[in-house]
C-alpha positions as CSV (number, residue, x, y, z in Angstrom):
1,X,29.2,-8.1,24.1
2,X,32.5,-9.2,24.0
3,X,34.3,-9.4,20.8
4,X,35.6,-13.0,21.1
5,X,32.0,-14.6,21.4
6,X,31.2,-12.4,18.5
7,X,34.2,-13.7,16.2
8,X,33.2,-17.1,17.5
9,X,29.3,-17.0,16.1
10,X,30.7,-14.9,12.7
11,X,32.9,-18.1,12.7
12,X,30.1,-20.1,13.3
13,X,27.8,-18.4,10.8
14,X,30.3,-18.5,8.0
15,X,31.9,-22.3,8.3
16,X,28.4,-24.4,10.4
17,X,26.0,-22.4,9.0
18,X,26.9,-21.5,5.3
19,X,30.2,-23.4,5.5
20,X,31.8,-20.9,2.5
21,X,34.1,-23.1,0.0
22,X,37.3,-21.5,-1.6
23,X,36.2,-19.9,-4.7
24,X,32.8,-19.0,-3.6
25,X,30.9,-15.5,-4.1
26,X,28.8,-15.2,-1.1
27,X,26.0,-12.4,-0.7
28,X,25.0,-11.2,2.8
29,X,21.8,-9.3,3.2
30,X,21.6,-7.5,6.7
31,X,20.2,-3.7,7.9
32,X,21.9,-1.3,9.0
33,X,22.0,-1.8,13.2
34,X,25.2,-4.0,13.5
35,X,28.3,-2.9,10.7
36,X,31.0,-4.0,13.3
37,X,29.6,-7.7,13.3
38,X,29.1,-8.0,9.5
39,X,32.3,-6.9,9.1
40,X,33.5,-9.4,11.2
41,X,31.5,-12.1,9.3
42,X,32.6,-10.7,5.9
43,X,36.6,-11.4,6.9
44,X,35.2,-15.1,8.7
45,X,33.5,-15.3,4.5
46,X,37.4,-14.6,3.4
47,X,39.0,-16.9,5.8
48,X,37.3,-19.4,4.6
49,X,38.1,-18.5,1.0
50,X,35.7,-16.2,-0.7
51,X,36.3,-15.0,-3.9
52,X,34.1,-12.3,-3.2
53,X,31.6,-10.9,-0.7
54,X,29.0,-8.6,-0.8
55,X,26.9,-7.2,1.4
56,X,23.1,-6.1,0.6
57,X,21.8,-3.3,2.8
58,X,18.2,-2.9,3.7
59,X,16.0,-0.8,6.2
60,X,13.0,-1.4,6.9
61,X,11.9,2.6,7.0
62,X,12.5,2.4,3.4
63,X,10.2,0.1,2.8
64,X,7.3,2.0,4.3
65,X,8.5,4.9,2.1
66,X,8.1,2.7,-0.9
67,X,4.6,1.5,0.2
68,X,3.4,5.2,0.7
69,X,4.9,6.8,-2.6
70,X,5.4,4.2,-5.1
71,X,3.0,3.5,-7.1
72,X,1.6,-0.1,-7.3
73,X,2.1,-0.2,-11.6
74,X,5.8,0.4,-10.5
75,X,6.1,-1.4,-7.3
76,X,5.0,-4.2,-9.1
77,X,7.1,-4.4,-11.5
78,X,10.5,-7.1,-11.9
79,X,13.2,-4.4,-13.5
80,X,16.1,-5.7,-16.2
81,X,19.1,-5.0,-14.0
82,X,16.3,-7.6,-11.0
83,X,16.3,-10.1,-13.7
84,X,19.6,-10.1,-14.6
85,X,20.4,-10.4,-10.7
86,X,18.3,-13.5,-10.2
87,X,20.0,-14.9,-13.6
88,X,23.6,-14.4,-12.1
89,X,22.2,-16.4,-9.0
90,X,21.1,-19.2,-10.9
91,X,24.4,-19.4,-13.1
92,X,26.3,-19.1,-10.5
93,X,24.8,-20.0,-7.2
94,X,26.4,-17.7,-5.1
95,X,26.1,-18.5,-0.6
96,X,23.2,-16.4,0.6
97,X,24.0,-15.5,4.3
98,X,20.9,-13.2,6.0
99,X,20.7,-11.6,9.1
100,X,18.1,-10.8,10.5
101,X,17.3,-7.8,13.0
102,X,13.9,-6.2,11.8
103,X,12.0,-4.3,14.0
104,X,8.9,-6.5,14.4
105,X,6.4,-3.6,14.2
106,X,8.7,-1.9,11.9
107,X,6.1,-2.1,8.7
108,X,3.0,-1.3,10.9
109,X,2.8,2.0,9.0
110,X,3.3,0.5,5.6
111,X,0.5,0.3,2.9
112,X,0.3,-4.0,3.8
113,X,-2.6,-3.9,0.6
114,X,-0.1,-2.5,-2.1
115,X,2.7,-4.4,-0.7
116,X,0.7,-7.8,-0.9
117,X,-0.3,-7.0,-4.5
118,X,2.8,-6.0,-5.4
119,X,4.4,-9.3,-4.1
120,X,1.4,-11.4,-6.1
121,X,2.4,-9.2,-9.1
122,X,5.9,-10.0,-9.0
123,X,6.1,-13.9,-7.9
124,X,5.1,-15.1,-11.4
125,X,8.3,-13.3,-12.8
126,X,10.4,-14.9,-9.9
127,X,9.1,-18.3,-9.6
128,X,11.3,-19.5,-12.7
129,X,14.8,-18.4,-11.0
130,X,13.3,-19.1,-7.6
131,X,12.6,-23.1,-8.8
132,X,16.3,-23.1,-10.7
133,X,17.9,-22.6,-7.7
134,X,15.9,-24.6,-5.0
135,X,18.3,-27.1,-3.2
136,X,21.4,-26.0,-5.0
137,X,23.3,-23.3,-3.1
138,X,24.2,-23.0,0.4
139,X,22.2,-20.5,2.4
140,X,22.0,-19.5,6.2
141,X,19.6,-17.3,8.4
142,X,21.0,-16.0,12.0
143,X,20.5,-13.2,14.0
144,X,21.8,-10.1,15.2
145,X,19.8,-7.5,17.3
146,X,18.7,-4.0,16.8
147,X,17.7,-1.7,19.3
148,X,13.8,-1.4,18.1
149,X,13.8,-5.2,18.2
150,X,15.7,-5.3,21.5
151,X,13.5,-2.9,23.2
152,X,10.4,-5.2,22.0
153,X,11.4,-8.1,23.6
154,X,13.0,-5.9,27.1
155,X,10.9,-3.0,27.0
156,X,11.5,-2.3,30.5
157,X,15.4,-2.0,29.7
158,X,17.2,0.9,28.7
159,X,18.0,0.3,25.0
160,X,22.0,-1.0,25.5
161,X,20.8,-2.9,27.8
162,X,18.4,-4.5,26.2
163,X,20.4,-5.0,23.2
164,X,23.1,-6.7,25.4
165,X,20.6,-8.7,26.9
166,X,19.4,-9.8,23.3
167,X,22.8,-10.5,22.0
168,X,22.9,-12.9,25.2
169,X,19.7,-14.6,24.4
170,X,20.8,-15.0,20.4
171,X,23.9,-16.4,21.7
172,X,22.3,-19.2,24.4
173,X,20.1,-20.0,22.3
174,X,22.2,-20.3,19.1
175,X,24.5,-22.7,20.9
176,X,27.4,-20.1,19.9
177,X,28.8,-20.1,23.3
178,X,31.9,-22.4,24.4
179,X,32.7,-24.3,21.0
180,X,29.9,-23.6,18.5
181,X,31.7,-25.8,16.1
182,X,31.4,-28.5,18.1
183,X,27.9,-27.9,19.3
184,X,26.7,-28.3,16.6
185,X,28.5,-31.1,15.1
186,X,27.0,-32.8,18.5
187,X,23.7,-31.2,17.9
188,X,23.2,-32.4,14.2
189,X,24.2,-36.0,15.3
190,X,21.1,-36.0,17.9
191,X,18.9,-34.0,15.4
192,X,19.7,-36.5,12.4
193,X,19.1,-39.2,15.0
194,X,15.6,-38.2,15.7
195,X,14.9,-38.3,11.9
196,X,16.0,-42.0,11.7
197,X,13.2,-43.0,14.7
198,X,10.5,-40.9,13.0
199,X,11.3,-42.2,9.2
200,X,11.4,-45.8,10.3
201,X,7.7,-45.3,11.4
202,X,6.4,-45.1,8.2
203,X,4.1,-42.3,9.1
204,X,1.1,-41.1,8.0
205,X,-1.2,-38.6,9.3
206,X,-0.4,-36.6,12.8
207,X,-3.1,-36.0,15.3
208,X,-2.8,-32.6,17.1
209,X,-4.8,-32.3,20.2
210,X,-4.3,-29.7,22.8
211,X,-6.2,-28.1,26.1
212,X,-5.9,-24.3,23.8
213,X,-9.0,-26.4,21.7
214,X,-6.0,-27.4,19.2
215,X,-7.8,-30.7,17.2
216,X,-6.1,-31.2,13.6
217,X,-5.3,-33.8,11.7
218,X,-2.8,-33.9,8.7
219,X,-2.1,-36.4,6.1
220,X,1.5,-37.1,5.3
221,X,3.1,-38.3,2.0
222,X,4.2,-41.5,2.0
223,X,7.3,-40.5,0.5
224,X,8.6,-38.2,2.4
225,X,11.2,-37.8,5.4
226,X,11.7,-36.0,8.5
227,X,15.0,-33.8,8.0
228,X,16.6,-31.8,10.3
229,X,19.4,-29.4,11.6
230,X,22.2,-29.6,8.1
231,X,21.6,-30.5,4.6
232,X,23.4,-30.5,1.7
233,X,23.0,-29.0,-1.7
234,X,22.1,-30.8,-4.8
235,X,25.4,-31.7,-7.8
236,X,28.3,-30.8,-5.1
237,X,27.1,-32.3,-1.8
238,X,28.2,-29.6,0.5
239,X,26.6,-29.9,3.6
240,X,24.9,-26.5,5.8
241,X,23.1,-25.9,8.6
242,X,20.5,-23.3,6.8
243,X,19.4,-22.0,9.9
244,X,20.6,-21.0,13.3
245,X,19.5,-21.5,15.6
246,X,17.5,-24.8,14.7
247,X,15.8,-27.2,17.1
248,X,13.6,-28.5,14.5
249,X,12.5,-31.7,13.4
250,X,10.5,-31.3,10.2
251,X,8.8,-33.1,6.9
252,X,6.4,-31.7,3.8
253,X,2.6,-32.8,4.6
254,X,0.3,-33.4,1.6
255,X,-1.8,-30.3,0.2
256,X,-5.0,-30.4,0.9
257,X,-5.0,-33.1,3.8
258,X,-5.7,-31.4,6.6
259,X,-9.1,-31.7,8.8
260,X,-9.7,-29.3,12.0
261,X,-8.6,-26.2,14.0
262,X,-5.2,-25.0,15.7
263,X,-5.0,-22.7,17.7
264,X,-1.5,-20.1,18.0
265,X,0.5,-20.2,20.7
266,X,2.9,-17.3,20.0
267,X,2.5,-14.5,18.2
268,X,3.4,-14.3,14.3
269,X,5.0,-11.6,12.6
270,X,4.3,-11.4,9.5
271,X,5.6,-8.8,7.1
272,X,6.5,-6.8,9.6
273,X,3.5,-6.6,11.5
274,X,2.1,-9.0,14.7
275,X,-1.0,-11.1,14.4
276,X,-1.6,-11.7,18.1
277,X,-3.8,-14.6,19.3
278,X,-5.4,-16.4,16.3
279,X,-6.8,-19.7,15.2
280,X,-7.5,-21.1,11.9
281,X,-10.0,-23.6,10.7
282,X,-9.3,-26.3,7.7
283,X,-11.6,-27.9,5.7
284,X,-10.2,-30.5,2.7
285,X,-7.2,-29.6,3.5
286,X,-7.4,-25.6,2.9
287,X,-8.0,-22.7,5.9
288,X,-11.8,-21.7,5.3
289,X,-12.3,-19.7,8.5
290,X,-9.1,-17.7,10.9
291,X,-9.9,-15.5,13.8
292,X,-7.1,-13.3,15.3
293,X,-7.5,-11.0,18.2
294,X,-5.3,-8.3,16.1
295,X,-4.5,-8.1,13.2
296,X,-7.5,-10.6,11.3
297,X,-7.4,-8.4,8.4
298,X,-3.1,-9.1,7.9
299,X,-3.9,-13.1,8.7
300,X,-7.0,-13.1,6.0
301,X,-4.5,-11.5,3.5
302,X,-1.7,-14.2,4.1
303,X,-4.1,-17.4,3.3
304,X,-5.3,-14.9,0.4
305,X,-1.7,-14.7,-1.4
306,X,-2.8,-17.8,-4.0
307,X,-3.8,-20.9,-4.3
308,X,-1.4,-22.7,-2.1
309,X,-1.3,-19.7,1.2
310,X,-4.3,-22.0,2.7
311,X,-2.7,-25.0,2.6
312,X,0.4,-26.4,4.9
313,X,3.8,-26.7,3.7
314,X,5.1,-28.1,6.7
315,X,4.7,-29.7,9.9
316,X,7.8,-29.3,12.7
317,X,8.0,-31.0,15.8
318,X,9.9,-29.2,18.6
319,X,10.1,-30.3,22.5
320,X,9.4,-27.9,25.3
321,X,12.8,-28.2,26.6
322,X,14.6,-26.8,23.7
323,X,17.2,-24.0,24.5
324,X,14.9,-21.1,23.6
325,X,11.6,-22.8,25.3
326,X,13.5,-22.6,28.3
327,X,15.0,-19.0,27.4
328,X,11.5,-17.8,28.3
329,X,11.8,-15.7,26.2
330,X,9.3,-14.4,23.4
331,X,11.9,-13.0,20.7
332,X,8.5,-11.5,18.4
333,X,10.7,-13.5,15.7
334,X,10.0,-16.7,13.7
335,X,13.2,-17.9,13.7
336,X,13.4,-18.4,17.1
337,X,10.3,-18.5,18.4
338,X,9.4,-21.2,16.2
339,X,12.4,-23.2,17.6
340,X,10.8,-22.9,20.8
341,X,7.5,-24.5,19.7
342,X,6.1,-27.1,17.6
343,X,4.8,-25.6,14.7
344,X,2.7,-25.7,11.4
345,X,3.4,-23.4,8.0
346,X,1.1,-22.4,5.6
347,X,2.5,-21.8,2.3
348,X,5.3,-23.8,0.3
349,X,6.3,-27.0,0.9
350,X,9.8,-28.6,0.9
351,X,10.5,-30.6,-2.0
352,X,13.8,-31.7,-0.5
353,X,11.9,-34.1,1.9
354,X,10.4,-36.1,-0.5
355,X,12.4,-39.5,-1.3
356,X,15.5,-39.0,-4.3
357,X,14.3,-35.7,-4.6
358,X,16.7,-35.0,-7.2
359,X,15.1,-36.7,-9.7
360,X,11.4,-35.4,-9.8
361,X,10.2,-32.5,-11.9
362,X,8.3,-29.6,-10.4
363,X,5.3,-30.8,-12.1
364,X,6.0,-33.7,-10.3
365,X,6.3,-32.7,-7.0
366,X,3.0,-30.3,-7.9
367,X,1.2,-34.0,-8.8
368,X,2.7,-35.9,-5.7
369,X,0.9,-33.2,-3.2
370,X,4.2,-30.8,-2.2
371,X,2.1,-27.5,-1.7
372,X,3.2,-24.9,-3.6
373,X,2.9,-21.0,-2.9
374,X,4.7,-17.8,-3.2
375,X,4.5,-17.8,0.4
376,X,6.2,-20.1,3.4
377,X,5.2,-18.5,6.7
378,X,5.1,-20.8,10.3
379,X,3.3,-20.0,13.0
380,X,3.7,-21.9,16.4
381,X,1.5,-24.3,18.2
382,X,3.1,-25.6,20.8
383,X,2.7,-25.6,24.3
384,X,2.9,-28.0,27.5
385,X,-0.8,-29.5,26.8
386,X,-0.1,-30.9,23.7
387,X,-0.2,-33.9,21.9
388,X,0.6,-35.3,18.7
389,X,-0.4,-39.1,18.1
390,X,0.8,-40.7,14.8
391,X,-1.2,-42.7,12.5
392,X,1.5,-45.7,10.6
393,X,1.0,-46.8,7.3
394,X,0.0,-50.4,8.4
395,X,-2.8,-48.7,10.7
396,X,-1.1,-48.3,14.3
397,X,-1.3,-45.3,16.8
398,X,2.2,-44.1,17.8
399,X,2.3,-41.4,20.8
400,X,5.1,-38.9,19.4
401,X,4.4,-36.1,21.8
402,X,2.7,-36.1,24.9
403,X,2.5,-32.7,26.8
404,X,4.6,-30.7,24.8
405,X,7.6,-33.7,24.8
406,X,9.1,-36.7,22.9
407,X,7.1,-39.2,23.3
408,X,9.3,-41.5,21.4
């Protein structure tokens, strides 16, 4: 890939996506498959004024090793120097940049049972940093590719092939070609645009209905908003786009008001391994029944993590026509592919939708219905069959999608 497109989307990354401030301590966490492009995002970090950068290497063969050899007493456990680490982020609030470029079967030989224990072991311990933090910092997810997750999307290729052919597709799709900067101060407008329509409906419920067998309905909270493409952080009002690419328009549903079954339209990968053709069935507003052509036993441990992995966290609408819908391209990645699709999560909810946010308490949110769970984990729905028909809060039916598009 040529080096000037790459410079472009590092610039992209660093001023769009996390959009660094002089002074700043930024932390990237990427593997180990592209050094010569987080290098050239770590100097794009500086340009914009870092006081420091630092980069977090991981590798996902490591991970395996852990699940295999460590035991689940120590695998569980939160260590001092961990601690003090999530302390400095909350004094501090350092930029989080990640990229991703995991292998999506790349934890397929991991011990999933240890891992997930170890995880519900652990989130207790991390929940108090995790909540001091939420909405305060600038953070970003983009992409670069790897060969093992190249050659799953283009098996057929050879592997530098296939990674060039990926680094195309993350480009496209990423709107990092031409002017990025100005893509997406174009593509934010038409995002925050679509939020105005939806918010001015006064919605509550959406009715999912699709030929798959897709028939859901989910309650909304009255005061919550549709978001979409930037934000900005709480105290210091710096705007970011938090993910990129981003095609979503989104809002926080109430816990536990959800009635019916959805159906998958993509695969998910989840911890590093792919649940392939599943549904899921709610029932006062939590999954009682999933079914999954492979992989059941990784989708029944998800909606097992606590009380809140049954129940959604969000509820994202996304057209057909989106760049990476018409990519046709299944990336075996959540990041895009759920920008390709309209899509539900199970797990967390947003508090940063709900109305003056700033002001309510988690115990508040907790009260209000804004699920909360260790985990946050999408899954996509979409397709050109379906429907979504909104419910006001004066009683009135408003089409919002019809076959997979904007209805509105």
């Amino acid at each position: 890939m040529q080096k000037t497109k790459l410079k472009a989307y590092a610039k992209l990354i660093a001023q769009k996506g996390a959009n660094v401030q002089k002074g700043q301590v930024v932390w990237i966490t990427a593997s180990l498959d592209q050094p010569e492009f987080v290098e050239m995002l770590v100097k794009e970090c500086y340009a914009l004024g870092a006081k420091r950068v630092t980069v977090d290497w991981q590798h996902l063969p490591l991970t395996v090793l852990d699940s295999k050899y460590v035991t689940l007493k120590n695998l569980s456990q939160v260590e001092e120097w961990q601690k003090q680490k999530m302390q400095y982020q909350v004094d501090n609030l350092p930029v989080r940049i990640y990229l991703e470029s995991d292998d999506p079967d790349g934890l397929n030989k991991a011990d999933q049972e240890k891992m997930a224990k170890a995880r519900m072991a652990q989130y207790p311990i991390r929940k108090p940093y995790i909540d001091a933090i939420d909405n305060k910092y600038q953070w970003c997810i983009a992409a670069v590719p790897s060969i093992a997750w190249a050659k799953k999307v283009f098996p057929e290729d050879k592997p530098k092939l296939a990674v060039e052919r990926l680094w195309s597709a993350i480009l496209f799709t990423s709107r990092a070609l031409g002017n990025p900067i100005e893509n997406w101060t174009e593509h934010n407008k038409n995002l925050h645009s679509k939020c105005e329509l939806l918010n001015a409906m006064k919605l509550r419920s959406l009715h999912y209905t699709s030929a798959q067998g897709t028939d859901l309905k989910v309650g909304l909270l009255p005061n919550a908003n549709f978001l979409a493409g930037s934000e900005s952080t709480l105290g210091n009002n710096i705007e970011f786009n938090p993910n990129i690419p981003s095609e979503e328009v989104f809002t926080t549903p109430k816990a536990g008001a959800a009635e019916g079954i959805v159906y998958a339209t993509k695969p998910l990968s989840y911890q590093g391994v792919l649940i392939e053709d599943f549904s899921m069935e709610f029932k006062d507003g939590k999954v009682v029944k999933v079914s999954a052509r492979k992989n059941q036993a990784q989708l029944e441990q998800m909606v097992s993590m606590d009380k809140g992995a049954a129940m959604l966290g969000e509820c994202a609408l996304v057209p057909q026509d989106s760049p990476i819908a018409v990519s046709d391209i299944l990336f075996y990645n959540t990041l895009f592919d759920e920008n390709a699709s309209c899509h539900l999560a199970l797990g967390r909810g947003f508090s940063n939708c709900v109305q003056n946010y700033e002001k309510y308490t988690q115990e508040e949110f907790d009260a209000m219905g804004v699920n909360t769970s260790m985990i946050h984990v999408d899954f996509m729905i979409g397709s050109d069959t379906l429907d979504i028909v909104g419910t006001t809060e004066d009683g009135k039916d408003v089409q919002i999608f019809k076959n997979g598009h904007w209805a509105i």
